[in-house]
C-alpha positions as CSV (number, residue, x, y, z in Angstrom):
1,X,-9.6,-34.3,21.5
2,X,-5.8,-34.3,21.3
3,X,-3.4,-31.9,20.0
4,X,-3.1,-34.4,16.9
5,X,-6.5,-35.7,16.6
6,X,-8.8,-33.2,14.5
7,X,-12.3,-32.6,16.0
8,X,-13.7,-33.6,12.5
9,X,-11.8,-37.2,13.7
10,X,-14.0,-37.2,16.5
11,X,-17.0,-36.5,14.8
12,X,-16.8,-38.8,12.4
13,X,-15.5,-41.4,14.7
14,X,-18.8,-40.5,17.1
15,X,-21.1,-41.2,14.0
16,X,-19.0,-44.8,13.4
17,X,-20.0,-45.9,17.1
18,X,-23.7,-45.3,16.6
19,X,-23.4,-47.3,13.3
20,X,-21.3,-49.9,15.2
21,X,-24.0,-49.5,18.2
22,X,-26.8,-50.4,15.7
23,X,-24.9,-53.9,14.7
24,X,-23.9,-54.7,18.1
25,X,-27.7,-54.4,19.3
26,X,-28.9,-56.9,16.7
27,X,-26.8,-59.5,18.4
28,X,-29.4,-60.0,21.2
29,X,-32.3,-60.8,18.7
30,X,-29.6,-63.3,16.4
31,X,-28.4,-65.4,19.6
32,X,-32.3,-65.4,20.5
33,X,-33.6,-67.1,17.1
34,X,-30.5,-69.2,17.3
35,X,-30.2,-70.5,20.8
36,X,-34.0,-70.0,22.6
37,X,-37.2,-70.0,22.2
38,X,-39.1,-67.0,20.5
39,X,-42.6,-65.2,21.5
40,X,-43.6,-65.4,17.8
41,X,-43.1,-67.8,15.0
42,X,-39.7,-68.4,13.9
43,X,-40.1,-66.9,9.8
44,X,-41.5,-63.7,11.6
45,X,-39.0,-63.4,14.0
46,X,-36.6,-64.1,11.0
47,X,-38.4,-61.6,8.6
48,X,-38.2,-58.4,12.2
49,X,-34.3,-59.4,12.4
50,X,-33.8,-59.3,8.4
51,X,-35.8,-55.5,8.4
52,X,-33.3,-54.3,11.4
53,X,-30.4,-55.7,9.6
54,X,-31.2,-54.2,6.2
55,X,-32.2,-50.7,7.7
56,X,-28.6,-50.8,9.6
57,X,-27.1,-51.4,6.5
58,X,-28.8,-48.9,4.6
59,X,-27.4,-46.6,6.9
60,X,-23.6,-48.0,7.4
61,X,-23.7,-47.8,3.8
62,X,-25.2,-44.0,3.1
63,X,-23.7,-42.0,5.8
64,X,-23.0,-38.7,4.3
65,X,-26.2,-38.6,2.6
66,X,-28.4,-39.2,5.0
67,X,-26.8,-37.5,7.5
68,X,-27.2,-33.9,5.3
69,X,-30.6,-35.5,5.1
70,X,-31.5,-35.8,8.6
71,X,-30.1,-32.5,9.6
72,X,-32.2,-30.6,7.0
73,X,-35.1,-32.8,8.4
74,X,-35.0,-33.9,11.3
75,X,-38.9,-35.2,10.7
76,X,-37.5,-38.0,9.4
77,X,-36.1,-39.6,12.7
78,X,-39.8,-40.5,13.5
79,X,-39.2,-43.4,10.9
80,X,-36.4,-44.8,13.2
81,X,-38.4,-44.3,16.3
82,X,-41.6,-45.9,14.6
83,X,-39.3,-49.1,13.5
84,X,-38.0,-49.6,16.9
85,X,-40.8,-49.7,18.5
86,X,-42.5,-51.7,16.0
87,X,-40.0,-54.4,16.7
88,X,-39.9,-53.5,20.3
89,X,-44.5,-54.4,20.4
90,X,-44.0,-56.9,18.1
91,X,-41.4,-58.6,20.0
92,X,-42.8,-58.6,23.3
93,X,-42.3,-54.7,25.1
94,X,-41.1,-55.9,28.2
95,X,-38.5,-58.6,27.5
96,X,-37.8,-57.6,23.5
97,X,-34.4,-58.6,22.4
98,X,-34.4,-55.6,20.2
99,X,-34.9,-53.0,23.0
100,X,-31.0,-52.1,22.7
101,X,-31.6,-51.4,19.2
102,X,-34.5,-49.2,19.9
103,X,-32.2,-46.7,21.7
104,X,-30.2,-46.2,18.7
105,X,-32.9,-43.5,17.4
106,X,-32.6,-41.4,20.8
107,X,-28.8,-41.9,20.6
108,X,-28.9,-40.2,17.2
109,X,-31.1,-37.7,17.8
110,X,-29.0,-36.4,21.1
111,X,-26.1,-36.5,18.5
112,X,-27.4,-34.4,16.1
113,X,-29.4,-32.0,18.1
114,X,-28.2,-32.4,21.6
115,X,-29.7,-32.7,24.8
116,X,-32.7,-30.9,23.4
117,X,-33.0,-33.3,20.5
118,X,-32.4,-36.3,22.9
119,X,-34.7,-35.4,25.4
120,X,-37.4,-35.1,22.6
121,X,-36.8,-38.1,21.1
122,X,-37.2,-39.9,24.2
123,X,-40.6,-38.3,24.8
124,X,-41.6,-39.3,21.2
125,X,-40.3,-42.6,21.9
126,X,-41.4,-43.4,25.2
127,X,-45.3,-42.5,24.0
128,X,-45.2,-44.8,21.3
129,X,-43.5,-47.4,23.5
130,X,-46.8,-46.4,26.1
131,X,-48.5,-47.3,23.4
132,X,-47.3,-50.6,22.4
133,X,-47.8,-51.8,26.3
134,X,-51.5,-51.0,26.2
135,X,-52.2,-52.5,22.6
136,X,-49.9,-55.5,24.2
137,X,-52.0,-56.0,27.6
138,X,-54.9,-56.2,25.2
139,X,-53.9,-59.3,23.9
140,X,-51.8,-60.9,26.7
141,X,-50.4,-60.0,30.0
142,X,-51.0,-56.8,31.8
143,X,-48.5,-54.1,32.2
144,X,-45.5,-54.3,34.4
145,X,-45.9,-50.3,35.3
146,X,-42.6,-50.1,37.9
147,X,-40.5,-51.4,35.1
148,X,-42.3,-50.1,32.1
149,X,-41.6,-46.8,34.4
150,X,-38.1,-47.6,34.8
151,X,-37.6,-48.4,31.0
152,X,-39.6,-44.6,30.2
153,X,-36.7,-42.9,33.1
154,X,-33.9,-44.9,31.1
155,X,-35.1,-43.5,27.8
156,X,-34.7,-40.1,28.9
157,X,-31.4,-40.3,30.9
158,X,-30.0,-41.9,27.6
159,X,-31.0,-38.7,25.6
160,X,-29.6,-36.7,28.5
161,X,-26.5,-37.8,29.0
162,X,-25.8,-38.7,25.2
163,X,-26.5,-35.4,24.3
164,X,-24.3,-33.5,26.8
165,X,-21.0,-34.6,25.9
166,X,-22.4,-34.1,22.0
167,X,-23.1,-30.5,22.9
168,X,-19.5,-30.2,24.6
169,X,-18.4,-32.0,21.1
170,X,-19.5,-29.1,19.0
171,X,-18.7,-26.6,21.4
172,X,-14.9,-28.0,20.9
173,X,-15.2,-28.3,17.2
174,X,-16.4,-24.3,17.2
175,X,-13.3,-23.3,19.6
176,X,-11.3,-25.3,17.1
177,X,-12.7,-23.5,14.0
178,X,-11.8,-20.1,15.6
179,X,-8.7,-21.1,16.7
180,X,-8.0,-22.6,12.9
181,X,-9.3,-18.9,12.1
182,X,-7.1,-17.1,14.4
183,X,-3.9,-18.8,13.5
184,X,-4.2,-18.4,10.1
185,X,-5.0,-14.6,11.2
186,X,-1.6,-15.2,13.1
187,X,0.3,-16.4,10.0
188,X,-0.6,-13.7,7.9
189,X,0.8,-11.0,10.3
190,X,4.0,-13.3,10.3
191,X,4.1,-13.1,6.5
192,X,3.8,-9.3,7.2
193,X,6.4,-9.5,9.2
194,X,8.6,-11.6,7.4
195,X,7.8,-9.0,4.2
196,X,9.2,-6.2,6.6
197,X,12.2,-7.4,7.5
198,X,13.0,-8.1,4.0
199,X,11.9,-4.3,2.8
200,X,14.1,-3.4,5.8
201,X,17.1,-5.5,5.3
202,X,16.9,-4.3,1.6
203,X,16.8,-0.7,2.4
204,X,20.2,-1.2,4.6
205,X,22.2,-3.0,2.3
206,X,20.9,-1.4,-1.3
207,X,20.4,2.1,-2.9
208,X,18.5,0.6,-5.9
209,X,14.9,1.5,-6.2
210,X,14.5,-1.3,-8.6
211,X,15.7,-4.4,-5.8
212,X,13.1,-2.7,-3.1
213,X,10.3,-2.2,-5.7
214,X,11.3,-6.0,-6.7
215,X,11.3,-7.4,-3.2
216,X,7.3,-5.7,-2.7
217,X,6.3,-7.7,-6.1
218,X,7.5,-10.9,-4.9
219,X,6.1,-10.8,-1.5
220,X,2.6,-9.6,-3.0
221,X,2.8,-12.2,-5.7
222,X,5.3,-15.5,-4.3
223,X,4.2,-15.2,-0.4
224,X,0.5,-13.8,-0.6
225,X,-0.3,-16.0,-3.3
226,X,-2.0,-12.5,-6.0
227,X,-1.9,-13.7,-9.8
228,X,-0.1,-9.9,-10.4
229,X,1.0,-7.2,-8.6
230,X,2.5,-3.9,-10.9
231,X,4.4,-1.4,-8.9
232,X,5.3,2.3,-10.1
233,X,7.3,5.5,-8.6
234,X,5.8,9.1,-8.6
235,X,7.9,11.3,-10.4
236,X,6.8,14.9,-8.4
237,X,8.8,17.2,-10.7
238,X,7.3,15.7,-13.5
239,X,4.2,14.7,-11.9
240,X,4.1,11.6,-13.7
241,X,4.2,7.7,-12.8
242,X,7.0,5.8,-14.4
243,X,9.9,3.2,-12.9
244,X,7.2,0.3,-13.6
245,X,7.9,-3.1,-12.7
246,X,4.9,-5.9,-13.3
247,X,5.0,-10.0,-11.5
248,X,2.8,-12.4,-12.4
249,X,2.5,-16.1,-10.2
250,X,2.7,-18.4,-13.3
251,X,5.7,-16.1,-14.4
252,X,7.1,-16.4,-11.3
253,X,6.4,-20.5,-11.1
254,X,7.9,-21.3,-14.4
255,X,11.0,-18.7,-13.7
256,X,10.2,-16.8,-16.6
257,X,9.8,-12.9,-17.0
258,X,6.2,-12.1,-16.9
259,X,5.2,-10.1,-19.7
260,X,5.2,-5.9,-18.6
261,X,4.9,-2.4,-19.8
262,X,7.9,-0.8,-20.5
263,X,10.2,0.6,-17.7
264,X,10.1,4.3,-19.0
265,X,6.9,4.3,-19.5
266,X,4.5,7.3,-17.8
267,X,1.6,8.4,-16.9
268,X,0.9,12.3,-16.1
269,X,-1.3,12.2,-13.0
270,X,-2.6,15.9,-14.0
271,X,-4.3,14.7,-16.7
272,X,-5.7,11.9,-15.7
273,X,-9.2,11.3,-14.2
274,X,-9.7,7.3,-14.5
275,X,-9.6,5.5,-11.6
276,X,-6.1,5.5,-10.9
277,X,-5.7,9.4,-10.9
278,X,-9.1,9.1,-8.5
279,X,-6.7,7.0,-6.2
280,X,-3.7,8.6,-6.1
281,X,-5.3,12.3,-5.8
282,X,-7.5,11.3,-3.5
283,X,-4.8,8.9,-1.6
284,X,-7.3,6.3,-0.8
285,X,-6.6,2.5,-1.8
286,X,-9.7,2.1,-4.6
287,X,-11.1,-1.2,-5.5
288,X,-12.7,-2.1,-9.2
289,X,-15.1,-4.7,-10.1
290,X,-16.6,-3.8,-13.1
291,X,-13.4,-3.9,-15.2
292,X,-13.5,0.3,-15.8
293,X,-10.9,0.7,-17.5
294,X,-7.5,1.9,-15.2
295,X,-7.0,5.4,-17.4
296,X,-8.3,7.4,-20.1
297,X,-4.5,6.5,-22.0
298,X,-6.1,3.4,-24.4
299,X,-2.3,2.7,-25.1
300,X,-0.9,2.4,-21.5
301,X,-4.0,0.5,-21.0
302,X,-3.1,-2.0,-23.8
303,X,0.1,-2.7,-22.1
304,X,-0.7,-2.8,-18.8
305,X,-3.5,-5.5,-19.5
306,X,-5.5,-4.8,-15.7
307,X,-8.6,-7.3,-15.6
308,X,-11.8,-7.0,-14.6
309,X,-11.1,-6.6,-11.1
310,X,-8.3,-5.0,-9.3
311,X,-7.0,-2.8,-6.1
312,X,-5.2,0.6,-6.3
313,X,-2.5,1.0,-3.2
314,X,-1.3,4.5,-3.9
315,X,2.1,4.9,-1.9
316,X,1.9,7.8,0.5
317,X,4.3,8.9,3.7
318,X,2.8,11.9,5.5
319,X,0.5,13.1,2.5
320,X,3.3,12.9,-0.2
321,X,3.0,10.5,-3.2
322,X,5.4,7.8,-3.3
323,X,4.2,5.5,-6.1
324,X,1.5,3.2,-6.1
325,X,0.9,-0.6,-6.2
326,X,-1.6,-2.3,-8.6
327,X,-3.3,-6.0,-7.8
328,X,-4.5,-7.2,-11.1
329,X,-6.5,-10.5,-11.9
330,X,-8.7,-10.8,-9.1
331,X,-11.5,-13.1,-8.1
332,X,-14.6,-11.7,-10.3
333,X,-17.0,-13.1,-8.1
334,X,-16.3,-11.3,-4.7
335,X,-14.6,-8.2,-3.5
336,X,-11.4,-8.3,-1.1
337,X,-12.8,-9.1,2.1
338,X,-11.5,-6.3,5.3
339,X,-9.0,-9.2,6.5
340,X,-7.7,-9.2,2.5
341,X,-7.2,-5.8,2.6
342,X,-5.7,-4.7,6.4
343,X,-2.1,-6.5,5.2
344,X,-2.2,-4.8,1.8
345,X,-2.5,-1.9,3.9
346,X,0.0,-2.7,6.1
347,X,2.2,-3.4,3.2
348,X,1.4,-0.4,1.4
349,X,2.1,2.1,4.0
350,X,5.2,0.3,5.3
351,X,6.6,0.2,1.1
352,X,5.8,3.9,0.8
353,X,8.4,4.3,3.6
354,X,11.2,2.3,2.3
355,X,10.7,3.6,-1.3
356,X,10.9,7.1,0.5
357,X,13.7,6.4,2.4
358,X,16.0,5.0,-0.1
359,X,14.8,8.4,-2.6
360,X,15.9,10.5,0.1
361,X,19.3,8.5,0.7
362,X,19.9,9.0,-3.0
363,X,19.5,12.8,-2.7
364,X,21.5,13.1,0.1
365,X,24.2,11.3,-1.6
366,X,23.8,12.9,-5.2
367,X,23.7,16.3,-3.3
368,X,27.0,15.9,-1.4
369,X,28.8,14.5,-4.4
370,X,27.2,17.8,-6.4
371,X,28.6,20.0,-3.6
372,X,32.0,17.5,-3.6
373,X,32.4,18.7,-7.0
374,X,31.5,22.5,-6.6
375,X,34.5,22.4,-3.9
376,X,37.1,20.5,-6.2
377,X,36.1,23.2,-8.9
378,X,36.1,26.4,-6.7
379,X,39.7,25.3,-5.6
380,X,40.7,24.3,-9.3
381,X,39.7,28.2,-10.2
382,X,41.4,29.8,-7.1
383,X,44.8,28.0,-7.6
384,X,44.9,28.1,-11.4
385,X,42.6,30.2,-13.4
386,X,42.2,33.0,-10.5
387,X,46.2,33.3,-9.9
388,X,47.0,33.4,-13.8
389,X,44.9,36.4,-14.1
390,X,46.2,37.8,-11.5
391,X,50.3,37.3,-12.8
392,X,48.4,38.7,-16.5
393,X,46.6,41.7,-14.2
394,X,49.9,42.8,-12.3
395,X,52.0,42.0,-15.9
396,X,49.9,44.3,-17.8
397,X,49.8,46.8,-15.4
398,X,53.6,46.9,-15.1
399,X,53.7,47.2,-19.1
400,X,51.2,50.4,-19.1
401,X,53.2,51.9,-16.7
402,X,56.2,51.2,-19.1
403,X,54.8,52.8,-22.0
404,X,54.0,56.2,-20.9
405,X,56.0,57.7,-24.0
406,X,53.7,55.7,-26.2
407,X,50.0,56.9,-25.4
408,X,47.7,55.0,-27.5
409,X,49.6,51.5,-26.5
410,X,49.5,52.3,-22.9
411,X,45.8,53.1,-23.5
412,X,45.2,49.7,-25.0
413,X,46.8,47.6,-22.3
414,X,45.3,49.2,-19.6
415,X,42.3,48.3,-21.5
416,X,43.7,44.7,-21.3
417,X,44.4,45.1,-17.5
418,X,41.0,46.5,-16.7
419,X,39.5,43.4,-18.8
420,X,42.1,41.2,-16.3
421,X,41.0,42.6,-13.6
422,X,37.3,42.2,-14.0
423,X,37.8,38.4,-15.3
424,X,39.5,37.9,-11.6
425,X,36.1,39.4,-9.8
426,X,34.2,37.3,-11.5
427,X,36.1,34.3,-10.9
428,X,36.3,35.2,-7.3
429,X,32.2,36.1,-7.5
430,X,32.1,32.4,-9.4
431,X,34.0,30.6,-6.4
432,X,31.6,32.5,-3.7
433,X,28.6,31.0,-5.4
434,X,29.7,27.6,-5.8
435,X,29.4,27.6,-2.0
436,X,26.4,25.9,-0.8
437,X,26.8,28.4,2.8
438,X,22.9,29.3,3.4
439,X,21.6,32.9,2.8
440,X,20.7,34.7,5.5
441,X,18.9,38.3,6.2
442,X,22.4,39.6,7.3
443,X,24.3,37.7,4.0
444,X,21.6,38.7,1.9
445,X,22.3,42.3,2.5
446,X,25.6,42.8,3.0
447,X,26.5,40.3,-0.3
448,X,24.2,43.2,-2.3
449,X,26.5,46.0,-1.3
450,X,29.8,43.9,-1.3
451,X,28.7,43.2,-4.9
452,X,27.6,46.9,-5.8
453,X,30.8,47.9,-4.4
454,X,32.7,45.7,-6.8
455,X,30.9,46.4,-9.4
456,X,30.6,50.3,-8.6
457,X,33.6,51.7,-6.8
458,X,32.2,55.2,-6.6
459,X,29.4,54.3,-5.3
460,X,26.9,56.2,-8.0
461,X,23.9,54.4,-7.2
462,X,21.9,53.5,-4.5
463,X,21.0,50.8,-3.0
464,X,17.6,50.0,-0.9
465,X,16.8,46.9,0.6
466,X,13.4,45.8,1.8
467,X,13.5,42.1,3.1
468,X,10.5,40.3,5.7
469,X,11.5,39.5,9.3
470,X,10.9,35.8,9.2
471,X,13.2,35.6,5.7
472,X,15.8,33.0,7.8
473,X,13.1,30.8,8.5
474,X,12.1,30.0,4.6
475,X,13.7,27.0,3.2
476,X,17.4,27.2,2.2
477,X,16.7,26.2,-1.9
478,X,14.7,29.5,-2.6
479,X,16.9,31.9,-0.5
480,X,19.8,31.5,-2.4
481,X,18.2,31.4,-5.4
482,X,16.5,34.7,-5.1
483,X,19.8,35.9,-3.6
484,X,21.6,34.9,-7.1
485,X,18.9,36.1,-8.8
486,X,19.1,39.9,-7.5
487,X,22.9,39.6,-7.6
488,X,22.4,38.8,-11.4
489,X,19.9,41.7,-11.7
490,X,22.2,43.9,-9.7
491,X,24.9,43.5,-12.2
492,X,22.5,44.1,-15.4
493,X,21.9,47.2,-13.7
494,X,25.2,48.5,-12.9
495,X,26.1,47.9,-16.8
496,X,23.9,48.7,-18.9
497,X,21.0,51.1,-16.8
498,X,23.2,53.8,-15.7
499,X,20.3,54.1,-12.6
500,X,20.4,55.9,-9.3
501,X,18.5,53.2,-7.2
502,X,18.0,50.0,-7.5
503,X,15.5,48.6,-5.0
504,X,15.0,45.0,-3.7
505,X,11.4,44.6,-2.0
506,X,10.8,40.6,-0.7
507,X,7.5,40.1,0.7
508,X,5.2,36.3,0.9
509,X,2.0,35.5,1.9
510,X,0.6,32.3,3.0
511,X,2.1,29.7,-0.5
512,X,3.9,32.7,-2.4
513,X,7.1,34.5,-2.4
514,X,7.1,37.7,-4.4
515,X,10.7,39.5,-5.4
516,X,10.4,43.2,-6.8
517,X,13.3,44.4,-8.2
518,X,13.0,47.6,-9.7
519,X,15.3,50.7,-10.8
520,X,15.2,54.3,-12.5
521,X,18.1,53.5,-14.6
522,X,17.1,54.1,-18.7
523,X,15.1,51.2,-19.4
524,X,15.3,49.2,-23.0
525,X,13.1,47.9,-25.2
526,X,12.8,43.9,-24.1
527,X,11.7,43.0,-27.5
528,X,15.1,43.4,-29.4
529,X,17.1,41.4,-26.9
530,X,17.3,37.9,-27.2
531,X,17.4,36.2,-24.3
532,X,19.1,33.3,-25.3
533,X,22.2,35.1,-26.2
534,X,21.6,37.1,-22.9
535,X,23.6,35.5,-20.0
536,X,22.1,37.6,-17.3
537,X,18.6,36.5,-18.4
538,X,19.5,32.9,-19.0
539,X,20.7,32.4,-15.6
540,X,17.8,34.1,-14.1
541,X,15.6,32.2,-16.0
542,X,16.9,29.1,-15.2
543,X,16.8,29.6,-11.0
544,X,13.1,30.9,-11.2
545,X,13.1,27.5,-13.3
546,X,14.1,25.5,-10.4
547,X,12.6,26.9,-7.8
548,X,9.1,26.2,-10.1
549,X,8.4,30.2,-10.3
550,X,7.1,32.9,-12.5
551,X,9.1,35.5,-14.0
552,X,7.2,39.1,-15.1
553,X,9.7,41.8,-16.5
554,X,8.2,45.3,-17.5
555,X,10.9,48.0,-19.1
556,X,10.2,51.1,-21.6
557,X,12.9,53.5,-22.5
558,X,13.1,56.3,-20.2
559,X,11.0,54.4,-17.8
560,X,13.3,52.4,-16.0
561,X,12.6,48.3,-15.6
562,X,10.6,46.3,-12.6
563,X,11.2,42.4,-12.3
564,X,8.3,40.4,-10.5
565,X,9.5,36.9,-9.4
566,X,6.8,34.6,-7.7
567,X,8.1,31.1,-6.3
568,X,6.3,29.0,-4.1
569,X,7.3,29.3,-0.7
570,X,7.2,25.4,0.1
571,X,10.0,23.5,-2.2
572,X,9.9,20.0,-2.6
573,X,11.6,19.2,-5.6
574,X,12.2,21.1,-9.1
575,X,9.7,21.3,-11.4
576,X,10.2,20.9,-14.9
577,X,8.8,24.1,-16.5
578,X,8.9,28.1,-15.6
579,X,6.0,30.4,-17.1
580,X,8.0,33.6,-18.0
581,X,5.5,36.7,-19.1
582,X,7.2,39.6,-20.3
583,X,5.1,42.6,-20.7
584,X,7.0,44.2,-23.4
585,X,9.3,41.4,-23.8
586,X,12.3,39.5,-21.7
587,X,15.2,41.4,-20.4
């Protein structure tokens, strides 16, 4: 076989040379009646070449057929072999005209089966051709036994030798098959990798999640040939699937927009148990045959339209959900076979690490234009707002002095200047907090008592400090949170408690943070403030918020008041709600 020639070619050129093989041998016994003299009557030796003929062309003309036939029974060669030597007896067995033609059975037979098969039919053949010499030394000569011999060695050299190069012929065609097998094998890992470097070319040169999640469809659906691929994106805070985009192959063919679900909508993983939550809380791919509907949400169902049968590729990077991929409109009949499945795999794993790439690029960049504008802000406030109050601070003061003579005015602008001066502190404390400088052990202590001293000059109250040895090692989101958190509480204190300690006790075990903030100061009733008119409260409430925490606040008159804070002590992102249980009520 050559590198152009396909071994079905050869096969079926093999098979073409028996046939021709057949018509070739019938020459002897045509040029015989024609041109000499024949052992038998001339309308019998007409009627043996007329049966050869018509069997050749039976077979010339039903080769497919009876070649299925013959290899589910191979029985049926017997018929040949029975013909030829027929012919062969009838003929004359030592000088027939048809004894090329009676090797056309043991050629076929070593073509089909082999040496094995060859070899057998010779056997077959050679003792029905034994026989046909003893019924023909019967009736006429006796047998020539060295060349009857020498015809019995031909027989079985013929099947020999046939069948080798047959047996070479289907060892070539099997190579070829695995080789056909292995390149396609070969061509799918070049799709793969042709999908890759367009995931990776996209991730360089884009920061839409849309384009990537755009650029999986089309590979899934134009390049792997699936009738619909549906991608979505985890939402963690929310904990909810939404950014959908759906691609369907005769969509795609005709350049139309395939029909989808909306791009907003969601699913809340939490509450869903259907095969998809199965999938992406279990973060396993999950295959469906049986057309189970993809989750308990009959609506989202009604717009996503999944068939019968479909795959669930949940999108993971080192056990955190990404999103998830959705093949739709399978083949009913079979599942995805292991070499179906190892690229969507592939694909899978190496999409949850664009899609995660390009979210954490967009953090980054959102976060240093957030901090970009906490700077331009902190400087607007220090060279406008913070030096006007201090020019009103040092005016007013200047006036109080000037009205001595006039007590209750003087009174009242010192009021003004005290007012002045406190609206500069808390511009300055404003500008310090806008800084996104970690909090450290050391900052976390000395930023307490730099604050109580601002707030307290004399220094009436206390101040007791508890914090755990490993605090600089917790993530930087929930240090300075609970850091502005106490600051806020150490203010509510100072103002309103009149207290003579105020004591911060941080502790965590293995997943929880716990902040105790408690004091001896008066205490209030929680239940007649309203905490949505209460700034300190507000604020709290909304850091506990984004650090996904709980927020306990006990207070009684004459009792003092304890805050309990418990945040998780790994942050990923903000969550959406915070459960706040006041005993008594909020503070």
């Amino acid at each position: 076989m050559t590198g152009s020639m396909p071994v079905q070619y050869e096969q079926k050129l093999t098979f073409r040379l028996l046939v021709g093989y057949r018509w070739v041998s019938l020459l002897p016994p045509l040029l015989g009646l024609l041109l000499f003299s024949t052992p038998r009557p001339l309308p019998a030796m007409a009627a043996c070449l007329l049966l050869a003929t018509g069997l050749t062309l039976a077979l010339t003309l039903a080769v497919a057929p009876l070649n299925q036939l013959l290899v589910q029974r191979p029985w049926l060669l017997l018929f040949d072999l029975l013909v030829s030597v027929s012919l062969v007896w009838y003929t004359g067995p030592e000088r027939s005209p048809y004894y090329m033609y009676s090797l056309a059975p043991i050629l076929a037979a070593a073509y089909f089966f082999g040496i094995r098969g060859g070899v057998t039919a010779a056997a077959v053949y050679s003792l029905l051709y034994g026989l046909a010499l003893l019924l023909n030394s019967l009736f006429a000569a006796p047998v020539n036994l060295p060349a009857a011999l020498g015809q019995v060695i031909s027989f079985f050299l013929i099947g020999a030798i046939f069948g080798y190069p047959t047996r070479l012929l289907k060892r070539l065609y099997q190579a070829h098959t695995e080789l056909a097998a292995k390149n396609e094998t070969l061509s799918e890992r070049n799709r793969d990798l042709d999908l890759l470097r367009e995931l990776s070319l996209v991730m360089q040169s884009s920061v839409d999640p849309a384009e990537l999640q755009e650029i999986i469809l089309q590979g899934l659906v134009e390049k792997m040939g699936y009738p619909r691929a549906v991608i979505g994106l985890y939402n963690e805070r929310l904990d909810t699937l939404t950014g959908w985009l759906v691609l369907e192959q005769h969509a795609a063919a005709n350049g139309q927009a395939a029909p989808k679900l909306a791009h907003t909508d969601s699913v809340i993983i939490k509450e869903e148990s259907g095969p998809l939550g199965q999938a992406l809380k279990g973060h396993l791919a999950l295959e469906i045959v049986d057309g189970e509907p993809l989750t308990h949400n009959a609506a989202f169902n009604e717009r996503l339209i999944v068939g019968a049968h479909y795959l669930i590729l949940p999108l993971i990077l080192r056990e955190d959900l990404i999103g998830v991929i959705i093949l739709d409109q399978l083949p009913t009949e079979r599942r995805l076979t292991m070499a179906e499945r190892h690229p969507l795999n592939h694909l899978a794993m190496h999409a949850g690490v664009s899609l995660s790439s390009m979210r954490l690029c967009i953090d980054r960049a959102r976060g240093a234009a957030v901090t970009a504008e906490r700077h331009r802000m902190a400087t607007n406030l220090h060279d406008q707002v913070s030096q006007a109050l201090y020019g009103l601070a040092y005016g007013l003061d200047a006036a109080s002095q000037l009205l001595a003579h006039e007590p209750k005015l003087q009174q009242l602008v010192s009021n003004l200047h005290q007012t002045a001066v406190d609206a500069q502190t808390q511009i300055r404390q404003i500008i310090f907090d806008s800084k996104p400088d970690a909090v450290t052990a050391a900052v976390f202590v000395a930023g307490l008592h730099r604050r109580l001293n601002a707030l307290s000059p004399l220094k009436t109250m206390a101040l007791r400090l508890d914090l755990p040895s490993d605090f600089d090692q917790w993530q930087a989101e929930p240090r300075r949170h609970l850091y502005r958190i106490t600051q806020e509480a150490l203010a509510n204190t100072v103002k309103h408690a009149n207290a003579r300690q105020f004591i911060v006790k941080l502790s965590h075990d293995a997943d929880i943070i716990e902040l105790r903030i408690a004091d001896d100061g008066e205490g209030f009733d929680p239940a007649q403030v309203d905490s949505s008119q209460h700034l300190g409260l507000q604020s709290m409430a909304e850091r506990i918020q984004k650090l996904g925490g709980t927020f306990e606040l006990n207070s009684a008159f004459g009792e003092g008041t304890l805050i309990i804070i418990h945040v998780p002590l790994a942050l990923a992102e903000p969550v959406e709600e915070v459960a706040v249980v006041a005993e008594g009520s909020n503070w």
